[in-house]
N, C-alpha and C positions, 0 to 999 in steps of 0.2 A: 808042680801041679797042685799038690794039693794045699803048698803056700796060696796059692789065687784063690782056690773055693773056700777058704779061710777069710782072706780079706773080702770075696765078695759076699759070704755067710755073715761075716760082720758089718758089711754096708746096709744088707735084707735087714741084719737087727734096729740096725739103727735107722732105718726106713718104717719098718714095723712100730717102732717106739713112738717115733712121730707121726704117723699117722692114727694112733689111736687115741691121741688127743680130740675133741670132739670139741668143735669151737660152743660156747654160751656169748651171754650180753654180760656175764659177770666178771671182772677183772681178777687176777687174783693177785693179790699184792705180796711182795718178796722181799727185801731188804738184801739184794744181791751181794753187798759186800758181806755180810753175815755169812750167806749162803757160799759164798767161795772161801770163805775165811772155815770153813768145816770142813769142806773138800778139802782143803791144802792139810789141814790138820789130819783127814784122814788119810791123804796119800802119805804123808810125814811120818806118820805114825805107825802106816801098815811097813812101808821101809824099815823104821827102824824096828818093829816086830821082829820081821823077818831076815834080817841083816844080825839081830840078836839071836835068832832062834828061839824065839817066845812062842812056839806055835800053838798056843791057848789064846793068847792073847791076837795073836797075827789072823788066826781065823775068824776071827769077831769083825773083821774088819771089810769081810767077804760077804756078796750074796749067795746062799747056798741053795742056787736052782740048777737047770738043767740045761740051759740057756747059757752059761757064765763060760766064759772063754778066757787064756791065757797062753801066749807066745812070747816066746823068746828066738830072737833070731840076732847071732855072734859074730861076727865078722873079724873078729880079732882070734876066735879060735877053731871058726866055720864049722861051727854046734848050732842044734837049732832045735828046739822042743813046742809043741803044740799039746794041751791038753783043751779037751772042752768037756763042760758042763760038771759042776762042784765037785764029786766024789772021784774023777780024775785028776783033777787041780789037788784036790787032798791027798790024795795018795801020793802024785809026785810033791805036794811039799812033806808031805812025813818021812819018803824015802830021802829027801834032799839032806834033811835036814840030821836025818842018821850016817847018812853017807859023808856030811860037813857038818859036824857035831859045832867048831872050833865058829864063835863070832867073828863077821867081816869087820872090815875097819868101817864107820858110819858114814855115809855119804854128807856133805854139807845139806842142811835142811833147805829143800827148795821154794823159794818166794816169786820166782819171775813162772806164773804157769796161765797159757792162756783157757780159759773156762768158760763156757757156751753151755748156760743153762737152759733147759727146755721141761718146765713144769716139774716133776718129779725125778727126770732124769739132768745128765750131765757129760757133756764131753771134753775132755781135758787134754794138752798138749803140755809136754815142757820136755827140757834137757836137761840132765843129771851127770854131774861128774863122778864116778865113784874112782873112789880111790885105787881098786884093787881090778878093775873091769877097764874103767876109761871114759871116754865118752860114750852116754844112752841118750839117745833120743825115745821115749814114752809118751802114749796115751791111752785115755783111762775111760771107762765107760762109768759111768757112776749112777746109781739107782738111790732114791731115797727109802728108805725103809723101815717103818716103826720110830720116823722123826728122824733118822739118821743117817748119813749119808757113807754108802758102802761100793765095794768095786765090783762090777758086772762085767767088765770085759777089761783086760791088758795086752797092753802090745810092747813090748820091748827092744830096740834094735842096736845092740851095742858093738861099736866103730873098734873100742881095743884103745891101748894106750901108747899115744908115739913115744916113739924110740930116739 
């Protein structure tokens, strides 16, 4: 149950996000490869923060509103975590990262990620092999923010690694 009001709180966001777009007559112009070429960099980057336990660094890579959502949901060890809104999201990475002091092994840096820009936002799709999890399938809500592009909502669903 409360997996559903999760995905459909997260569909209202992203319903919300786009509808407060406000159509003009004025284009605005993008160099979209640029613009996905920053996303990849920041999902790349917040990985390997967080993979490292950089958490100075792994936070900068977050929007810290009230709004900002993160799930994990394991299928290989049927764990499942939901935090919403930053100062949850923080807290469970401070605990994590006390509790797994030890860096993961790095996941190969992901290039194949489908990306659906929509003005200042961003919705992101790809699969991650990690080494030490298995197969994830991820997507990423991304906000632009002081020229930069940062994670507003994650979803993670990791399959486990055949045997």
């Amino acid at each position: 149950m409360r997996y559903e009001i999760t995905v459909i709180g997260l569909l209202i966001f992203c319903l919300v996000l786009l509808s407060c777009h406000k159509p003009t007559d004025e284009l605005v112009e993008f160099d979209s490869k640029a613009e996905s070429a920053l996303i990849k960099n920041t999902i790349n980057d917040e990985t390997k923060a967080a993979f490292q336990r950089e958490y100075e660094l792994w936070k900068n890579y977050w929007v810290h509103k009230d709004y900002v959502t993160k799930t994990y949901i394991n299928f290989g060890d049927s764990s499942m975590s939901e935090n919403i809104g930053w100062n949850d999201i923080d807290a469970f990475i401070k605990e994590f990262f006390v509790l797994n002091p030890d860096p993961d092994s790095l996941p190969v840096v992901i290039n194949d990620m489908d990306i659906r820009i929509f003005g200042n936002g961003a919705y992101v799709n790809f699969e991650q092999h990690d080494p030490e999890r298995g197969l994830k399938r991820e997507s990423r809500l991304m906000e632009k923010v002081d020229g930069k592009w940062k994670i507003a909502g994650m979803h993670t669903t990791i399959y486990g690694l055949k045997h």
